[in-house]
C-alpha positions in Angstrom: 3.4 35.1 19.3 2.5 32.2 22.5 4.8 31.3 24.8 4.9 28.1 25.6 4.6 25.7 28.8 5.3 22.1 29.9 2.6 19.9 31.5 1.5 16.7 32.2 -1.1 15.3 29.9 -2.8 14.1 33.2 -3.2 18.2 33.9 -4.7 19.2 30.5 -7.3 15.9 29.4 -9.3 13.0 31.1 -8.0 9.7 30.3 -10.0 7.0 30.6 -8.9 3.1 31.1 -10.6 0.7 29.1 -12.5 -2.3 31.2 -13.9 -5.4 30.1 -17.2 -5.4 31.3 -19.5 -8.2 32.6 -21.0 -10.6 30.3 -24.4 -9.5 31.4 -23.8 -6.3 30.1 -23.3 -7.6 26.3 -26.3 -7.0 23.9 -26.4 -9.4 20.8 -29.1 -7.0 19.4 -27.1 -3.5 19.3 -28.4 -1.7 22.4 -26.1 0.4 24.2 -22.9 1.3 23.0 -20.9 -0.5 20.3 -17.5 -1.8 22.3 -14.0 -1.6 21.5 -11.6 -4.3 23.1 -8.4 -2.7 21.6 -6.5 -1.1 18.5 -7.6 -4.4 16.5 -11.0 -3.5 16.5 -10.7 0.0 15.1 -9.1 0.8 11.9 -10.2 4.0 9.1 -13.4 2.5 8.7 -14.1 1.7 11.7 -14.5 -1.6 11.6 -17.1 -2.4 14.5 -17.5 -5.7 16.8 -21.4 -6.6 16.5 -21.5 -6.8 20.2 -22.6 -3.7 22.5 -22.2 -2.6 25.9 -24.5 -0.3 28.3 -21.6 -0.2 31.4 -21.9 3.9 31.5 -18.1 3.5 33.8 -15.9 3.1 30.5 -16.7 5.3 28.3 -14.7 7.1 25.0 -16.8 9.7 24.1 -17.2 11.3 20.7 -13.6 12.6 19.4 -11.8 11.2 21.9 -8.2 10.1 21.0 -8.0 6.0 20.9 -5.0 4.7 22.2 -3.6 0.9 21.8 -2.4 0.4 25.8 -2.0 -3.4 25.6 1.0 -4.5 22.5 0.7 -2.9 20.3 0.9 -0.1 22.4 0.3 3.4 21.1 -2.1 2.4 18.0 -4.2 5.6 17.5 -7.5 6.8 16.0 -10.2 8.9 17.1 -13.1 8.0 17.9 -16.2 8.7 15.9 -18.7 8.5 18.3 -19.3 6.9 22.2 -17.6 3.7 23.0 -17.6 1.4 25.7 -13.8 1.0 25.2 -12.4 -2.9 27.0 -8.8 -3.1 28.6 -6.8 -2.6 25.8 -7.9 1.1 25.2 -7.9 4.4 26.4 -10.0 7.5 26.0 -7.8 10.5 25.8 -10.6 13.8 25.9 -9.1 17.4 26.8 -10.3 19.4 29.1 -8.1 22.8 28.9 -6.6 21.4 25.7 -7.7 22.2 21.8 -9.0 18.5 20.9 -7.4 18.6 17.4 -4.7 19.9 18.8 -4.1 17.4 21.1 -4.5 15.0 18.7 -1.6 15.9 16.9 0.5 16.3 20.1 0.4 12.8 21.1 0.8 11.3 17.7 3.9 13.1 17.9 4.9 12.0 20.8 3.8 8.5 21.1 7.2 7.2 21.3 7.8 8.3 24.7 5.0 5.9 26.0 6.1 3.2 23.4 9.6 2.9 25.1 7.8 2.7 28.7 5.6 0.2 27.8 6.7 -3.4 29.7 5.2 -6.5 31.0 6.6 -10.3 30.7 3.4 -12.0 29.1 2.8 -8.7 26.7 4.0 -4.9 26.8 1.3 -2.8 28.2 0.8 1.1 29.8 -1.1 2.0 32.7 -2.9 5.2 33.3 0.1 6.6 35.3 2.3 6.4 32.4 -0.4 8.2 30.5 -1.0 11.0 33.0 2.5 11.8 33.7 3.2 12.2 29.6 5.5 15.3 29.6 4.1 17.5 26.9 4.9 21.3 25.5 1.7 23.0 24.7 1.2 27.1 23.6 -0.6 28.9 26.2 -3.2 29.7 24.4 -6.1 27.9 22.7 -6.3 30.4 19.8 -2.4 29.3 18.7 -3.3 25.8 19.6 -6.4 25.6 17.1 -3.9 27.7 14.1 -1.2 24.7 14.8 -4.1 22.1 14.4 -5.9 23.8 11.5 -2.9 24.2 9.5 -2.1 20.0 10.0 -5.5 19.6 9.2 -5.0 21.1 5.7 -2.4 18.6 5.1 -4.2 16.3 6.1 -7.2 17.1 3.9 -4.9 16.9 0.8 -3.3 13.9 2.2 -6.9 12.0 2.6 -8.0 13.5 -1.1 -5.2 12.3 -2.9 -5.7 9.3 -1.1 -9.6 8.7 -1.9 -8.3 10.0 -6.1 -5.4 6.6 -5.7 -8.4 4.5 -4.4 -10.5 5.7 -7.6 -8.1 5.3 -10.0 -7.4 1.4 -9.1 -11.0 0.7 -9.2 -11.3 2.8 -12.8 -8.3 0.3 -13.2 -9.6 -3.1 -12.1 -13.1 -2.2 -14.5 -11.2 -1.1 -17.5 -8.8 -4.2 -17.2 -12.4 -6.3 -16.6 -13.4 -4.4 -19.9 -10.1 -4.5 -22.6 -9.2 -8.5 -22.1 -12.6 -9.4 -22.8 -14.3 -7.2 -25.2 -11.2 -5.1 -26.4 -10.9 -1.9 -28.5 -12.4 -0.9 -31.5 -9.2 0.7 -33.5 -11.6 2.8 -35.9 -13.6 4.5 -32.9 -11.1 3.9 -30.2 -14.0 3.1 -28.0 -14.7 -0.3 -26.6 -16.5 -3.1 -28.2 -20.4 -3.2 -27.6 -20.9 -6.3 -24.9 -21.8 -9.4 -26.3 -25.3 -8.5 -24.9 -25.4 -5.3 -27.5 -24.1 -7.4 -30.4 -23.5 -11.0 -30.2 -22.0 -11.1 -33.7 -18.7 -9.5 -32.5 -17.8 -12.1 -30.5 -17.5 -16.0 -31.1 -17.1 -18.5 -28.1 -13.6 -20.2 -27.7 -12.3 -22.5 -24.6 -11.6 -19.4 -22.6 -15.4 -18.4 -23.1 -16.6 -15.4 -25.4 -14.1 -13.7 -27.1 -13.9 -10.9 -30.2 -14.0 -12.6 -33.3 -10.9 -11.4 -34.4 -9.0 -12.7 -31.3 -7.5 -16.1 -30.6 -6.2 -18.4 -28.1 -3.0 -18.7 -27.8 -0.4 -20.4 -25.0 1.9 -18.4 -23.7 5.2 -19.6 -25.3 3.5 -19.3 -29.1 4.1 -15.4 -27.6 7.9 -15.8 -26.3 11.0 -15.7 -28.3 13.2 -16.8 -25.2 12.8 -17.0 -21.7 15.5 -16.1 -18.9 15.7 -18.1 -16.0 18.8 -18.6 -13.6 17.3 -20.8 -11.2 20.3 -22.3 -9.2 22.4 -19.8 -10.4 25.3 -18.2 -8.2 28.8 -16.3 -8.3 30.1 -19.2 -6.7 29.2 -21.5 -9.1 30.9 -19.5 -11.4 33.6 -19.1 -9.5 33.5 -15.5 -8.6 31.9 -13.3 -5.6 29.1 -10.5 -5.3 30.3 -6.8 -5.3 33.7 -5.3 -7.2 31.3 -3.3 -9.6 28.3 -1.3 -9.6 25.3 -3.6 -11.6 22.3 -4.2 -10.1 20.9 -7.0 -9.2 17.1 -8.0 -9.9 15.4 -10.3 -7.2 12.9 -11.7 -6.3 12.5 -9.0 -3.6 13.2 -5.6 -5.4 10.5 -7.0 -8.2 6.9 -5.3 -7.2 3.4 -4.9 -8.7 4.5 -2.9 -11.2 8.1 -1.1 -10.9 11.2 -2.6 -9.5 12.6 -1.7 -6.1 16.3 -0.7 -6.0 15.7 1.3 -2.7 15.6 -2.7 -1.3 18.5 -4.5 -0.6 20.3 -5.9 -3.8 23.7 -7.0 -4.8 25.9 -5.2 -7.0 28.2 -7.0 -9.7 31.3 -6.7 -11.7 31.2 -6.7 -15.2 33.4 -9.8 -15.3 30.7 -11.2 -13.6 28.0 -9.8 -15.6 29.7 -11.3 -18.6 29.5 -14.8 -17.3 26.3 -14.8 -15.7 23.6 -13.0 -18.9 25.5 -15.1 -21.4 22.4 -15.2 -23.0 21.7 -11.8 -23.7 21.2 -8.2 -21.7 18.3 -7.0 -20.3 16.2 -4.5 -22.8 13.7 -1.3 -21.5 10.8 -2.6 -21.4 11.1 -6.6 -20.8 8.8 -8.3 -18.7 9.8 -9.7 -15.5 7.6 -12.1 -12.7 8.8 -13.5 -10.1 8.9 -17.6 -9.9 8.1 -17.9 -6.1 8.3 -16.3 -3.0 5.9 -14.5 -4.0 4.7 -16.2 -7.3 3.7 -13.9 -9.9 4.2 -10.7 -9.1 4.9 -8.8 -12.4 6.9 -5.5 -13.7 9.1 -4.3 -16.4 12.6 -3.6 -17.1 12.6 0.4 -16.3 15.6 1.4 -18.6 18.6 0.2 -20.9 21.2 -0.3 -17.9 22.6 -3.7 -17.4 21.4 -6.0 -14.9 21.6 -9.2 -13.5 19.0 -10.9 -13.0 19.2 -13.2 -9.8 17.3 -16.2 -8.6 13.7 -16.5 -8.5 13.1 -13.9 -11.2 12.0 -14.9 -15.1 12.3 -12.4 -17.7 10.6 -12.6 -21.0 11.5 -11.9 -24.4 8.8 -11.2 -26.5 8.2 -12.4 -30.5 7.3 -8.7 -31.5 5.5 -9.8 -34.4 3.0 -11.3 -31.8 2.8 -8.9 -28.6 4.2 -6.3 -27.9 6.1 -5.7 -24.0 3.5 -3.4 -22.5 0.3 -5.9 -23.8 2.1 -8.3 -22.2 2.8 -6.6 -19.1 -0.9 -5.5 -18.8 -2.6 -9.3 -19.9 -0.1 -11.1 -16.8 -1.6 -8.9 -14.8 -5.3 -10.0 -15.6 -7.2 -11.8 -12.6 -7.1 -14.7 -15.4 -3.9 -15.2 -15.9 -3.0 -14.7 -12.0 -6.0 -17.4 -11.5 -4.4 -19.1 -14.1 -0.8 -19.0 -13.1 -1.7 -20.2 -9.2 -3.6 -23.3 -10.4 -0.1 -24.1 -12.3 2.0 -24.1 -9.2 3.5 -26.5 -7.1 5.2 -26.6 -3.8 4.2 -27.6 0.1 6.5 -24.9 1.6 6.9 -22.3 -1.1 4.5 -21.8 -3.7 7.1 -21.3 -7.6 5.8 -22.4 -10.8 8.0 -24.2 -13.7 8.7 -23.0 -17.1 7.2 -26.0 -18.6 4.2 -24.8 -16.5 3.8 -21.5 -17.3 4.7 -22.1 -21.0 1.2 -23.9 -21.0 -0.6 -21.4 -19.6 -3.7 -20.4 -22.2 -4.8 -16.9 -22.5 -7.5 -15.0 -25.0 -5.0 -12.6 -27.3 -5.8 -10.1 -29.8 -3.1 -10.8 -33.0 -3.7 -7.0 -34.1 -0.6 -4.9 -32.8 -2.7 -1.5 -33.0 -5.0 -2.7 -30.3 -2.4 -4.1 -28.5 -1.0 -0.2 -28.8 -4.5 1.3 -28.1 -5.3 -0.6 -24.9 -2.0 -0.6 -23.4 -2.1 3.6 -23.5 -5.4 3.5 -22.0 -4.0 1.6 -18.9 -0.9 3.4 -18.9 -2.6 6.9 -18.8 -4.3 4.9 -15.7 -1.2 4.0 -13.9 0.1 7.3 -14.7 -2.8 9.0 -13.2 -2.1 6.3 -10.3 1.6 7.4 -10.0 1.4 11.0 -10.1 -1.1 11.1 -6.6 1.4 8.7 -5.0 4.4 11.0 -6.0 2.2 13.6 -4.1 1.1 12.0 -1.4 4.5 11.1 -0.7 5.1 15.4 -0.9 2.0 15.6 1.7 3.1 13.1 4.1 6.9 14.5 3.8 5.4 17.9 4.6 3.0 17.1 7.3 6.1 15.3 9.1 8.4 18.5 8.7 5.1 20.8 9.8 4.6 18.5 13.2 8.5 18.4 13.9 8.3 22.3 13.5 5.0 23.5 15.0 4.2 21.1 18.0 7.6 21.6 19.7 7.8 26.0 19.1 10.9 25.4 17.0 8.5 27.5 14.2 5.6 29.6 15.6 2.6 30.4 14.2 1.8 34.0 14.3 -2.0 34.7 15.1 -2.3 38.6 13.2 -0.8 37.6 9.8 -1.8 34.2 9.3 2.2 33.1 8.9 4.9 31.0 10.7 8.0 32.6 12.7 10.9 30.9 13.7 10.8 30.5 17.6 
């Protein structure tokens, strides 16, 4: 097992300040090295300036640790090759430090510059803050590189599952392209042939090219009842927030896809619930969208508990003989209905739409309820897919916090000869 030591990070890496250099050094046709002003001109892709410096003074070089030292200070990333880096970056490089290592350490300890960081026009850190960073490091680089290699392995599972959410909303956004406009066949369970492959499955409407055996339809021939409590409050009703325990849906707990209780909502009594959904309760499964603020964001109803349903929020009640919930759900969501639903809007300030508005909204439907059934379980098996990865990133990221609280300050040690962790 490594003892450990304290040190300044100005002992263990050279830190380099950012300058802007002279306009004569700029070269509009990429000679020299691409330059960095500051933590807005780097990001996971690195997304580069098309200007490039030659000043040799300022350089990051390859793997160097990034840092923001101009508001907002403390930004990280590493950089993936030479930079001229400007005045609102540093180059971090050890030199009797493990890199990766070191990496890690200041991530973790970043705060401690953030609340020294001060200035009147913006907050900023000079290289004296940097150099005197207090650190604890493991004496040796063998111990150092076992800390970094077992982040990195979270790390790696954390940027996998991150590339498999990325692929699955792109399989998403095709296969949505795909089921409003050419649909399922229910014998084969396959999707139509395009309209290229066999024209006579499809017959032109207003919308454009639709199946045959789809219509369209505006969206109130699909609703049996619309809930709306615009302008609705307790104290219009005579009665306050709170003495109970049912939710209430916003605006702001609806998102794109699920509602958010672990937002701030209000809680009701049932006297209250009585009098405000006179018209009926909330089912599993009922569509929601919000009106304004944002406009249009859209989710469902997630089980059979009462709710209220506040301001800014519609719900929908569906005719069942004519859609079911989750179709629904899946054809709001459509880039043509979203298109669709904007165009309808009104407002200078804040963007909402009217029921009137959105009851006129036009949209290509398929009448059969089995296909309705069939593509709604292909994009369900999709967002499943989708929530699954996020459940586990959410595991990686938890663990990866818990592993850098525990390994880069000795309260767990890694031991070198059995490949485990020791408490220190």
């Amino acid at each position: 097992m490594s003892d450990w030591k304290s040190v300044k990070l100005g002992d263990v890496a050279k830190i380099t300040m950012g300058q802007s250099p002279s306009s004569s050094t700029y070269n509009e046709f990429g000679y020299g090295l691409p330059f960095l002003q500051g933590c807005a001109d780097f990001g996971p892709k690195y997304p580069i300036k098309k200007v490039y410096c030659s000043d040799p003074l300022k350089i990051a070089e390859s793997n160097s640790i990034l840092i923001s030292v101009r508001a907002p200070v403390g930004a990280l990333n590493i950089a993936d090759t030479k930079y001229c880096i400007g005045r609102g970056l540093a180059g971090i490089l050890g030199t009797s430090v493990d890199q990766a290592f070191l990496n890690y350490l200041i991530s973790a300890n970043i705060y401690k510059l953030e609340s020294q960081s001060q200035g009147s026009t913006f907050a900023a850190i000079n290289s004296g803050d940097l150099s005197n960073l207090s650190l604890k490091i493991p004496e040796t680089k063998e111990t150092q590189r076992k800390i970094a290699d077992i982040l990195g392995t979270v790390d790696d599972l954390i940027e996998k599952t991150e590339a498999a959410i990325d692929k699955y909303h792109a399989i998403k956004a095709g296969m949505m392209q795909d089921l409003f406009t050419r649909g399922i066949d229910t014998q084969t369970g396959k999707l139509r042939p395009t309209i290229e492959e066999a024209p006579e499955l499809y017959k032109e409407s207003k919308l454009g090219w639709i199946p045959k055996e789809w219509d369209v339809t505006d969206f109130d021939d699909v609703i049996k009842e619309y809930f709306d409590f615009r302008g609705k409050t307790p104290l219009k009703l005579g009665m306050n927030w709170g003495g109970g325990s049912i939710k209430a849906i916003s605006a702001n707990n609806i998102e794109p896809g699920f509602i958010n209780f672990n937002k701030e909502h209000y809680l009701a009594s049932e006297d209250l619930y009585r009098a405000w959904m006179n018209h009926g309760d909330c089912s599993k499964g009922d569509v929601v969208m919000t009106s304004e603020a944002p406009l249009g964001v859209v989710a469902q109803i997630p089980d059979n508990n009462k709710y209220i349903l506040s301001q800014r929020v519609f719900l929908f009640k569906v005719k069942p003989s004519s859609i079911t919930n989750d179709y629904l759900y899946y054809l709001m969501n459509t880039d043509r209905f979203q298109n669709d639903l904007q165009r309808q809007s009104s407002g200078s300030t804040v963007t909402g739409i009217q029921q009137a508005r959105l009851a006129r909204i036009r949209m290509q439907l398929t009448r059969s309820l089995e296909e309705q059934l069939h593509i709604s379980k292909i994009l369900k098996s999709i967002d499943l897919g989708i929530s699954d990865n996020k459940e586990m990133l959410s595991k990686y990221k938890n663990l990866k916090h818990g592993l850098m609280a525990d390994l880069l300050t000795g309260k767990v040690r890694v031991n070198l000869n059995d490949n485990k962790v020791e408490k220190g």
